[in-house]
C-alpha positions, -999 to 999 in steps of 0.1 A, spaced: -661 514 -71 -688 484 -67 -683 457 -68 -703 422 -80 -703 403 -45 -698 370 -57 -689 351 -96 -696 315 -85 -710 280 -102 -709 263 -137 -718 278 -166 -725 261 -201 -715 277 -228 -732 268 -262 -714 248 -288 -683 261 -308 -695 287 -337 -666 276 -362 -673 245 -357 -711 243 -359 -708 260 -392 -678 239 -409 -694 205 -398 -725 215 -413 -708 224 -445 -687 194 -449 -711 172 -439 -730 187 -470 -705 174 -489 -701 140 -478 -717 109 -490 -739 95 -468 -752 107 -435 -735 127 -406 -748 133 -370 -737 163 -357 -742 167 -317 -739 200 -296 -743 221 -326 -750 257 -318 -787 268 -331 -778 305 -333 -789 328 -361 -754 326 -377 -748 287 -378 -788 289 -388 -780 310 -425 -753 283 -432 -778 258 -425 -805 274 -449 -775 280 -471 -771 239 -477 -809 231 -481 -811 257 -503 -785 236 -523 -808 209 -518 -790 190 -491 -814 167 -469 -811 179 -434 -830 172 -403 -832 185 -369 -834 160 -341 -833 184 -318 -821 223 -313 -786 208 -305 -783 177 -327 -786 177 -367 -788 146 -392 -773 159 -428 -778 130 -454 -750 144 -479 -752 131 -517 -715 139 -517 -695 170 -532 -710 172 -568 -751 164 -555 -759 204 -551 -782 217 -568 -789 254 -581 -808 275 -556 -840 287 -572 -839 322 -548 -806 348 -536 -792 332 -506 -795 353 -472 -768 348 -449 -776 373 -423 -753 388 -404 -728 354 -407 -691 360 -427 -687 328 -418 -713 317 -439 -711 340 -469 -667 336 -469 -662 297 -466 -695 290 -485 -683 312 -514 -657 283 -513 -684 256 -521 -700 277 -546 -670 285 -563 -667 247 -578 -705 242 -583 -716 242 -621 -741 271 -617 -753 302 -605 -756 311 -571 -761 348 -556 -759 355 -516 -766 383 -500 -768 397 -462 -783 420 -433 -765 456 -436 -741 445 -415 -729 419 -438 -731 438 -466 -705 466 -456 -676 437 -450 -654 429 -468 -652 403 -496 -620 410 -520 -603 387 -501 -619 356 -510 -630 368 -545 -595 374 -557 -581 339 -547 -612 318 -560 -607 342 -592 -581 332 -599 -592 297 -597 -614 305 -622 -645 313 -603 -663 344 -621 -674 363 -586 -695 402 -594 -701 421 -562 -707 458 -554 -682 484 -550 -656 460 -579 -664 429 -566 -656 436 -529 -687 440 -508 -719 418 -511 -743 406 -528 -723 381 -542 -731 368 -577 -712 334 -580 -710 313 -609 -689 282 -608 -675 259 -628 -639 239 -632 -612 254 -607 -575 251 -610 -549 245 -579 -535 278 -574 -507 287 -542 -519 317 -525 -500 334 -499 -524 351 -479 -522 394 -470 -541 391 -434 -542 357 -413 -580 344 -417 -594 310 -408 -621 320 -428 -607 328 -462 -582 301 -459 -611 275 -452 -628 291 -485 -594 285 -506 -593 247 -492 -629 241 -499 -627 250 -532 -595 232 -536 -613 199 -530 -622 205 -565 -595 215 -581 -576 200 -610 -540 201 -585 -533 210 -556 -542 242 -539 -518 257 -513 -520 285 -488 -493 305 -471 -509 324 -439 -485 352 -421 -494 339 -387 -508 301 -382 -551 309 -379 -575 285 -364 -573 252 -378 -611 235 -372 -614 229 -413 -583 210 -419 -588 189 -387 -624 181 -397 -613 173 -434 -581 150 -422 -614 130 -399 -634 128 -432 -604 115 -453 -595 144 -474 -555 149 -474 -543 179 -462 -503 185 -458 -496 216 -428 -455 222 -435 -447 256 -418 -472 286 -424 -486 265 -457 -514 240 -458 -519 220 -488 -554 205 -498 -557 175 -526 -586 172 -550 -608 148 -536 -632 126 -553 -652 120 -521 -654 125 -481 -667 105 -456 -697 116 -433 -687 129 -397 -700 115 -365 -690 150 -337 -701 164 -308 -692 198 -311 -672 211 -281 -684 241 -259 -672 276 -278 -639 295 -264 -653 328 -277 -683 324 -257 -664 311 -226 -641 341 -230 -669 363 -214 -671 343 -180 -635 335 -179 -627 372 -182 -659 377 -154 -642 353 -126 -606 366 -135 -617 397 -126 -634 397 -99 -612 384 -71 -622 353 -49 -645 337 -75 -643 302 -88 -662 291 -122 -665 261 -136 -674 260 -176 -674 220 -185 -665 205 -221 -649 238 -237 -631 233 -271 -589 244 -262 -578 240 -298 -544 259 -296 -547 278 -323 -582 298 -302 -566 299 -265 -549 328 -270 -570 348 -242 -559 326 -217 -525 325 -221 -532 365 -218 -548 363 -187 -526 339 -174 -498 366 -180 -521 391 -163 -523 369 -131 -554 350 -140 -555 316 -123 -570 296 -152 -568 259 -157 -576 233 -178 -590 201 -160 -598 167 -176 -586 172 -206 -591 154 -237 -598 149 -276 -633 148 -293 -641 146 -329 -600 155 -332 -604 187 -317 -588 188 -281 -612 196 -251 -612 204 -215 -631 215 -183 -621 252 -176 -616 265 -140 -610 300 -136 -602 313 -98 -605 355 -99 -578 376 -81 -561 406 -89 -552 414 -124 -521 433 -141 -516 451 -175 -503 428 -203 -489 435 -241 -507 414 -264 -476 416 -299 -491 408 -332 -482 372 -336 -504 365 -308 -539 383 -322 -544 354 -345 -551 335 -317 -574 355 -296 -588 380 -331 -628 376 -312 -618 376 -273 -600 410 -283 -633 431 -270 -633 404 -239 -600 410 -232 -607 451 -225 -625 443 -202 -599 422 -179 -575 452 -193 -603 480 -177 -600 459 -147 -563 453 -145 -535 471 -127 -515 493 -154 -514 497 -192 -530 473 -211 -516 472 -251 -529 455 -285 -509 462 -315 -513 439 -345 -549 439 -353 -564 457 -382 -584 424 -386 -610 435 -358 -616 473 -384 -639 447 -405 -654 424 -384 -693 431 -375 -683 463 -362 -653 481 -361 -643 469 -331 -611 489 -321 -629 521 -332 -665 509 -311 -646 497 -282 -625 526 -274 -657 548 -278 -675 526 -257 -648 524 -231 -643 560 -227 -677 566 -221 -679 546 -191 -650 567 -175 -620 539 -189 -588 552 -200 -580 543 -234 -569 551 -268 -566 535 -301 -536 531 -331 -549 522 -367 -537 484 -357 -550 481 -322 -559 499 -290 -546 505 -258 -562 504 -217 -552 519 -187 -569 501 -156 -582 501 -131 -611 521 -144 -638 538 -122 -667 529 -143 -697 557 -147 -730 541 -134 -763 546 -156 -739 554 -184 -759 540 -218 -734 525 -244 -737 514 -278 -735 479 -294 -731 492 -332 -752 455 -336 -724 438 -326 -725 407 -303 -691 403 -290 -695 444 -284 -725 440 -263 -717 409 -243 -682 427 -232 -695 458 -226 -723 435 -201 -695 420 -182 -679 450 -178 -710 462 -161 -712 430 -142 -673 431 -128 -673 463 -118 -706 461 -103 -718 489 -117 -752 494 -136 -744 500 -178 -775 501 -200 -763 485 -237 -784 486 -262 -789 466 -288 -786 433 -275 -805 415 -299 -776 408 -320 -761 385 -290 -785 359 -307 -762 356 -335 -737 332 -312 -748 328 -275 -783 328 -272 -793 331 -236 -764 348 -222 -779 376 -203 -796 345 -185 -766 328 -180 -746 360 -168 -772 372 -146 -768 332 -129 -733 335 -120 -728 369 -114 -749 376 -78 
């Protein structure tokens, strides 16, 4: 099998996706003006960013990577005169369902055909019963999304799937509640929109599995550098871990605990991964990453640990195509609705390059080391976590992989076939 000779240097990954949209949103919703550094200018963060002007919020670009948002505070939107695209962004459509929820009008968003097959029952039931009045297609679960608002009530919602997006959409529109608005998650999910709401003087109670938002009358703008992006970093941290005798350095990388679930995996696998300089930034915590490659070994990934890793999951194949043994991932039906289904596309994928796999309705499992077919052509399904693994699995094994598609990488990590092309010579 070929090999890549050498995964060496510093990459820069672009700032953190979750982030970059959240700030952007409750910044929106402050009262006076934010400054938002390191945000990430892809086409995802960019439909949340059109969503908010639409709503008539005032913001400026200083620059690709930095973003002034004068905020007239939480009741200044105004109705959007035309249907709302959010592309191929859940992120944008699912929390911002939570805005629009509370807003005294009509608001209708729609997506690319992507977007439109995913799933939206799950925030339409729980802002429902706020007393939202949500239509969609297919009884109210798929978009477009016809939203009118109005007066919400504090509900307590125990969540069916663990989902930093629907539980951000719950606490958004709990802001506006009449009481307080709890949700119960089955697993802890990523907590970027209660830390960024604590900084802007909301009050928000974590006891257990629940978090509890208060109706606020008001929040304050945000000052934050957004922090590098984990899911983007998984790709080169997967790369070096790989390929043995590399080193990589990936400076100023978001760690928040509840998103380093691939390296805890890796580390299990053998990875030598560390986190140097550490620190906090805007209240989430940061670090340098250095990843030295060697050897790899099969890992079991149970489902109290997806939450944590839910997009490094097609990353994490990779490592596990690489990797001594049988690689196993139960737990995750989450990944069926995501911009592909990518249990069903990665398995495909995989086994067309000559990998060793299988999946189970909840997950998938990889038997490594692979002999990767060369010239082999594989399909993205216009997914961008899809095509970027499906690259550094070329790039690891050293073997040429045509992917198609790659267009949609645009959507978080513009630039990375640059930036993997740098490192891995």
């Amino acid at each position: 099998m070929g090999r890549t000779t050498k995964v060496s240097g510093t990459v820069t990954v672009p700032g953190d996706k979750s982030i970059s949209h959240r700030a952007v949103m409750l910044a929106s919703m402050a009262e006076g003006q934010s400054r938002i550094r390191g945000f990430l200018p892809a086409e995802d963060t960019l439909r949340t960013v059109g969503m908010m002007i639409a709503l008539g919020v005032d913001l400026q670009e200083r620059s690709p990577t930095e973003i002034l948002v004068r905020g007239g505070g939480m009741r200044a939107f105004v109705e959007p005169q035309d249907v709302i695209d959010a592309g191929n962004s859940g992120t944008s459509i699912r929390i911002g369902a939570g805005i629009l929820a509370a807003q005294p009008f009509l608001s209708i968003v729609t997506g690319d055909p992507y977007l439109r097959r995913r799933p939206m029952g799950r925030i339409v039931n729980p802002l429902t019963r706020m007393g939202a009045v949500i239509t969609g297609r297919r009884e109210n679960t798929l978009p477009p999304l016809c939203i009118r608002g109005g007066d919400l009530r504090g509900i307590r919602y125990e969540m069916p799937v663990a989902s930093a997006q629907v539980k951000s959409s719950i606490l958004l529109a709990g802001l506006y509640a009449d009481s307080p608005v709890t949700v119960a998650e089955p697993l802890p999910s990523r907590d970027h929109t209660e830390r960024m709401l604590l900084s802007m003087g909301a009050r928000v109670v974590r006891e257990g599995n629940e978090v509890t938002v208060h109706p606020a009358e008001r929040l304050r703008p945000l000052s934050l550098t957004v922090p590098g992006d984990i899911s983007s970093a998984s790709f080169f941290l997967v790369l070096a871990a790989c390929v043995p005798g590399s080193t990589l350095h990936i400076p100023s990388v978001g760690v928040n605990p509840g998103r380093t679930g691939l390296v805890s995996v890796l580390r299990r696998m053998g990875a030598d991964v560390r986190f140097a300089s550490p620190r906090e930034e805007g209240g989430e915590p940061v670090a340098d990453i250095v990843v030295h490659g060697r050897g790899l070994g099969a890992a079991e990934v149970p489902p109290e640990e997806v939450p944590s890793l839910i997009d490094e999951i097609p990353a994490l194949c990779v490592a596990a195509s690489m990797a001594e043994g049988r690689t196993e991932i139960r737990g995750a039906t989450e990944l069926r609705v995501k911009e592909s289904d990518r249990i069903g596309a990665m398995v495909r994928e995989l086994s067309a390059l000559g990998v060793s796999c299988g999946e189970y309705p909840d997950g998938l499992w990889v038997h490594g080391p692979a002999r990767i077919t060369p010239g082999t052509e594989v399909e993205s399904y216009g997914d961008h976590r899809i095509a970027m693994s499906l690259m550094v699995l070329s790039a690891a094994a050293g073997v040429p992989v045509k992917v198609s598609d790659t267009a949609c990488i645009a959507t978080s990590f513009p630039g990375f076939p640059e930036a993997l092309r740098e490192v891995a010579r």
